[in-house]
C-alpha positions in Angstrom: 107.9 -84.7 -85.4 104.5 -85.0 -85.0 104.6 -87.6 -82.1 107.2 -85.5 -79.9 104.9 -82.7 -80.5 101.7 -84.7 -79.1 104.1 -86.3 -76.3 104.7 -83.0 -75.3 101.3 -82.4 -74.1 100.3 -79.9 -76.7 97.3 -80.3 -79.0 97.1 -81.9 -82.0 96.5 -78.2 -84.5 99.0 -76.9 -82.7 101.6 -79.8 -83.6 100.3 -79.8 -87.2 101.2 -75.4 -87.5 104.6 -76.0 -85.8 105.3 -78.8 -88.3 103.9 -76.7 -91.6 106.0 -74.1 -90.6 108.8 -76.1 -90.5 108.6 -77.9 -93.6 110.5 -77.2 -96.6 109.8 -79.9 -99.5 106.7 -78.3 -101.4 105.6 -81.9 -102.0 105.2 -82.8 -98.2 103.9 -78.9 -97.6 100.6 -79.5 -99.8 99.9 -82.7 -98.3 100.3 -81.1 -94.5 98.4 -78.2 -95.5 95.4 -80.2 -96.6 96.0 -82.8 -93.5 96.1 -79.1 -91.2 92.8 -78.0 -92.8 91.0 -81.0 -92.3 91.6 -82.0 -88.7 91.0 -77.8 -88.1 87.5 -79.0 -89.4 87.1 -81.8 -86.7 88.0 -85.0 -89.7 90.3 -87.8 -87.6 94.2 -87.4 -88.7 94.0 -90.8 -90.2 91.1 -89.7 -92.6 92.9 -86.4 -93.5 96.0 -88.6 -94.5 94.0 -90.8 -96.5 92.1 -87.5 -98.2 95.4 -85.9 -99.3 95.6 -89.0 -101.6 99.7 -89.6 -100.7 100.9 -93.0 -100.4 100.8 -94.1 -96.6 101.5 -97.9 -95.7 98.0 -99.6 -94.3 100.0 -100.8 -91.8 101.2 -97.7 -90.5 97.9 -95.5 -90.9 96.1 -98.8 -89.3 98.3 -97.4 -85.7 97.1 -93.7 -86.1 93.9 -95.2 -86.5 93.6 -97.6 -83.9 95.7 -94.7 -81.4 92.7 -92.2 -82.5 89.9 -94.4 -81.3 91.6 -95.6 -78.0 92.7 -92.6 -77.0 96.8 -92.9 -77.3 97.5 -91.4 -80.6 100.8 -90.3 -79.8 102.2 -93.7 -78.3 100.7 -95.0 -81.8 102.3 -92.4 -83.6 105.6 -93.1 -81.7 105.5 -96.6 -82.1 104.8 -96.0 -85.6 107.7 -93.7 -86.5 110.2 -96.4 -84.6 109.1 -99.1 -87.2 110.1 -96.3 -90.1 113.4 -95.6 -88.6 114.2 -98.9 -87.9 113.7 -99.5 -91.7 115.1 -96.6 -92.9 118.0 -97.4 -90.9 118.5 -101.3 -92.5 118.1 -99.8 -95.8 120.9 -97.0 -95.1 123.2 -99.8 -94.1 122.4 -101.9 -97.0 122.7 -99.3 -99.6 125.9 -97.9 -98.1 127.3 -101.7 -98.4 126.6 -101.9 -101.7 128.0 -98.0 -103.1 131.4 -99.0 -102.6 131.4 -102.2 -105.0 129.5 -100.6 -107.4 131.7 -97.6 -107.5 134.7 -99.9 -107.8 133.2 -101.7 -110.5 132.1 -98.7 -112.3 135.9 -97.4 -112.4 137.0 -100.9 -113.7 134.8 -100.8 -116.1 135.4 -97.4 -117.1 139.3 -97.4 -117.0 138.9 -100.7 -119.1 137.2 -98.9 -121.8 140.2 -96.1 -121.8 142.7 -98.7 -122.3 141.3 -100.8 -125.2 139.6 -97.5 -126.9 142.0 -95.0 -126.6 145.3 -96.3 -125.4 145.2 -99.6 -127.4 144.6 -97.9 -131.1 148.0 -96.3 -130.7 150.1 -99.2 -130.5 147.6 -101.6 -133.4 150.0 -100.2 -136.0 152.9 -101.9 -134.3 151.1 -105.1 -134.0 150.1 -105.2 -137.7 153.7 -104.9 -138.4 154.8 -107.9 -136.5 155.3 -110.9 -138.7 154.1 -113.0 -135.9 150.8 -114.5 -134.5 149.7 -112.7 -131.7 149.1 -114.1 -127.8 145.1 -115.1 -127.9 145.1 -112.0 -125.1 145.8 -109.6 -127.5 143.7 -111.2 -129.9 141.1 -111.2 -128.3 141.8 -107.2 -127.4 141.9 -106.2 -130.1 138.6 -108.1 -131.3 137.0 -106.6 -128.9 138.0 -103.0 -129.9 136.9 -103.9 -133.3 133.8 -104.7 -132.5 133.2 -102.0 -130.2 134.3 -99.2 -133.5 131.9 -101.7 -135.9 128.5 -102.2 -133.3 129.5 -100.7 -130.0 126.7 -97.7 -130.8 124.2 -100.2 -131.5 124.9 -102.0 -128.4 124.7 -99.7 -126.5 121.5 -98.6 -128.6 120.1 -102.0 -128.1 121.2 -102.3 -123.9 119.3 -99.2 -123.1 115.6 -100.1 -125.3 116.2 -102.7 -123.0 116.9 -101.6 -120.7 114.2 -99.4 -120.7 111.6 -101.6 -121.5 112.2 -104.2 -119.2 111.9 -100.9 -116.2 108.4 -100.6 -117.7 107.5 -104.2 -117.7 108.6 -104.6 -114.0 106.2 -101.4 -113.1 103.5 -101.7 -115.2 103.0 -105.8 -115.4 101.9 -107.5 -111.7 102.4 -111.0 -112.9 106.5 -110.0 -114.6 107.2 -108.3 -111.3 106.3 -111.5 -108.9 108.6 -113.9 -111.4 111.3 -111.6 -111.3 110.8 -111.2 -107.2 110.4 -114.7 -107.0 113.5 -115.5 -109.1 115.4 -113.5 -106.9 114.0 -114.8 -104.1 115.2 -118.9 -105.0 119.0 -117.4 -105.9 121.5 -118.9 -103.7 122.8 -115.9 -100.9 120.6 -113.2 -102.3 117.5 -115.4 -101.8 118.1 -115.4 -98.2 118.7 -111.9 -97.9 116.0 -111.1 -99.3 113.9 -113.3 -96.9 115.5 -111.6 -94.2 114.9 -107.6 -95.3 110.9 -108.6 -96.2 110.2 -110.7 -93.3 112.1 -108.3 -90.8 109.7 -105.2 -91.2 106.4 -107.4 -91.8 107.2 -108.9 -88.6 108.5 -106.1 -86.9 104.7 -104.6 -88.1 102.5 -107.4 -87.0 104.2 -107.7 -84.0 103.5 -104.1 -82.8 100.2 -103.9 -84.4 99.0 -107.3 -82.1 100.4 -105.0 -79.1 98.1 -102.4 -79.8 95.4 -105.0 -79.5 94.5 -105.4 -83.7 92.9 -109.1 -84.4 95.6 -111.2 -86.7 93.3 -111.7 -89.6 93.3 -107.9 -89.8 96.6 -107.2 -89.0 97.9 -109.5 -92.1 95.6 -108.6 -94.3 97.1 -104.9 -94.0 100.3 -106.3 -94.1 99.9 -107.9 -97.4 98.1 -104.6 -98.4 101.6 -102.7 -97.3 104.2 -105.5 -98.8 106.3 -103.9 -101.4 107.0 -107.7 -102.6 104.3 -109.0 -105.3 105.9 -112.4 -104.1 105.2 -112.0 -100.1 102.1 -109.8 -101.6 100.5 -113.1 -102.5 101.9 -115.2 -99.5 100.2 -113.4 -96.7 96.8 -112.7 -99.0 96.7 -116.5 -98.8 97.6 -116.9 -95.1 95.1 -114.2 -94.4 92.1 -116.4 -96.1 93.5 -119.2 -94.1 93.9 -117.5 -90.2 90.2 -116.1 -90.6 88.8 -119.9 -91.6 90.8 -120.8 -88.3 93.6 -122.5 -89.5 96.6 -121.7 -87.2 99.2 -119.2 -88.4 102.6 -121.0 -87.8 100.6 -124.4 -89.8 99.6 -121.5 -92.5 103.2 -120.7 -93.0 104.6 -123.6 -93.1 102.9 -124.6 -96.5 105.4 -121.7 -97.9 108.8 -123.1 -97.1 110.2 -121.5 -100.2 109.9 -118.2 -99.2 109.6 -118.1 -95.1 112.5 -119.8 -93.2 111.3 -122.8 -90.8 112.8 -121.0 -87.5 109.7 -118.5 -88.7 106.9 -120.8 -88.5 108.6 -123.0 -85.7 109.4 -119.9 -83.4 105.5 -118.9 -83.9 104.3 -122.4 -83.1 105.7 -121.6 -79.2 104.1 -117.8 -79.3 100.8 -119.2 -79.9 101.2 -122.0 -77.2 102.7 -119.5 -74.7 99.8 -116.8 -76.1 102.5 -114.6 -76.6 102.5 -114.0 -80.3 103.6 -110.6 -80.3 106.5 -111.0 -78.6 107.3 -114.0 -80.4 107.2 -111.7 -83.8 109.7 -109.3 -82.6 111.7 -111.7 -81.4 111.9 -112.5 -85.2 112.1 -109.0 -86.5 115.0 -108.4 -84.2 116.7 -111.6 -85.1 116.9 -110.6 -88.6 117.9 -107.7 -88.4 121.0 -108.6 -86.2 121.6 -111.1 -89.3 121.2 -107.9 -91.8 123.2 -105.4 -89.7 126.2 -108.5 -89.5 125.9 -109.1 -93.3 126.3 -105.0 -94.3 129.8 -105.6 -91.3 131.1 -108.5 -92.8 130.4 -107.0 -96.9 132.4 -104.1 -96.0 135.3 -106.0 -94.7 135.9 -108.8 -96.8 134.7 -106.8 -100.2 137.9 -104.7 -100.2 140.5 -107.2 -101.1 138.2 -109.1 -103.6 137.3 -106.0 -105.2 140.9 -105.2 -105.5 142.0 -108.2 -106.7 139.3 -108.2 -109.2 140.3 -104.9 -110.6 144.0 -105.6 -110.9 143.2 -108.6 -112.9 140.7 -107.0 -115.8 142.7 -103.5 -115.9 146.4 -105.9 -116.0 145.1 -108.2 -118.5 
């Protein structure tokens, strides 16, 4: 909102009372109002954001800041709230893909538990009845509903302490959150896609951020501030050390072949022959997410039958 505001030539108080009195999450309203107050006093918007103590990417208050000092704060801001969309947009798509098999597999699951709980107990009398061993199926059925009347509670019990406690490790402990990150990030299918999501944006970032004249020391040393990934955290602290000794950044990446594609590094190599690393990075960004946006068109196609065949199988058997 803001940047349209700016764009339209009006000032920047005036595009901060326009957006407070729009504004309708009391969350977002206290951090405007204190952002409002302060530039009214003459502190730069990037300082206000910082003072209101929210959570702000580095990577994105870096462009309000560098658009402040050069004079084109609402081309920053623009650019800025095109890299949001953009990933607002990939995770939309990816979320959506995945909603539908989790749904389905939720009502397998669920209608599962109905038959062996509720509808299976009615007909056990019969089977005691039969003078005759059982199909291992039905066996195995009716273990299973045994069980569940015997220790179901305390496995459920046991699933959610858990549950719960490995949530708390993963946000509490920096060192179980990068093996479980970097796990994921060596699986077969998911590795890749993985890749492809982190890389995207970081690229996507560095790219712009060279455009608006940043050095690249700088630039990834906010990016590895902004990384939600303890994994690629790590991975552009170290390229970061290495660019400012003057190592070159497409050799620097290289050296982490586990976690950045060669086409990355390779693809870089040319931009900083050619001197035109910038374009060479969203070049990248834009190639993966082409890949992403293919991935969530081809999930929702081919999931359908598999996901129906899957469920016919469990809820027949």
């Amino acid at each position: 909102k803001c940047s349209v505001l700016l764009e339209s030539g009006i000032s920047l108080s005036e595009a901060l009372d326009l957006i407070v009195n729009l504004e309708k999450s009391k969350k977002n309203l206290k951090a405007l109002l204190i952002i409002r107050e302060n530039v009214t006093k003459g502190i730069p918007l990037s300082r206000s954001i910082v003072l209101t103590r929210v959570v702000f990417e580095p990577t994105l208050l870096s462009m309000i800041t560098f658009g402040e000092s050069s004079g084109i704060l609402p081309a920053s801001m623009r650019q800025a709230l095109e890299i949001l969309e953009k990933g607002n947009q990939i995770q939309r798509k990816l979320l959506g893909a995945l909603v539908y098999p989790a749904f389905i597999g939720a009502a397998t699951i669920a209608m599962t538990l109905f038959l062996v709980m509720y509808i299976f107990p009615k007909i056990i009398p019969l089977f005691s009845s039969l003078d005759i061993r059982l199909p291992f199926l039905t066996r195995a059925v009716r273990w299973f509903y045994e069980f569940s009347v015997q220790y179901g509670l305390w496995v459920v019990g046991g699933g959610v302490v858990l549950g719960v406690g490995f949530l708390v490790l993963y946000k509490k402990k920096i060192q179980f959150r990068f093996q479980i990150q970097n796990f994921l990030l060596i699986l077969p299918g998911l590795g890749q896609l993985l890749q492809k999501y982190y890389l995207r944006a970081s690229c996507r970032s560095i790219g712009t951020l060279l455009e608006c004249g940043q050095t690249l020391p700088i630039i990834i040393r906010q990016i590895s501030e902004a990384s939600p990934s303890e994994v690629y955290k790590r991975v552009w602290k170290i390229i970061h050390d290495e660019t400012t000794r003057g190592v070159p950044l497409s050799a620097s990446l290289r050296s982490f072949s586990k976690s950045i594609p060669r086409i990355v590094p390779d693809m870089l190599s040319i931009g900083e022959r050619t001197e035109s690393l910038a374009l060479m990075f969203h070049h990248v960004s834009r190639m993966y997410e082409e890949e992403l946006d293919s991935f969530c068109k081809q999930l929702s196609t081919t999931i359908d039958p598999v996901l129906m065949i899957g469920m016919g199988i469990v809820v027949g058997s």
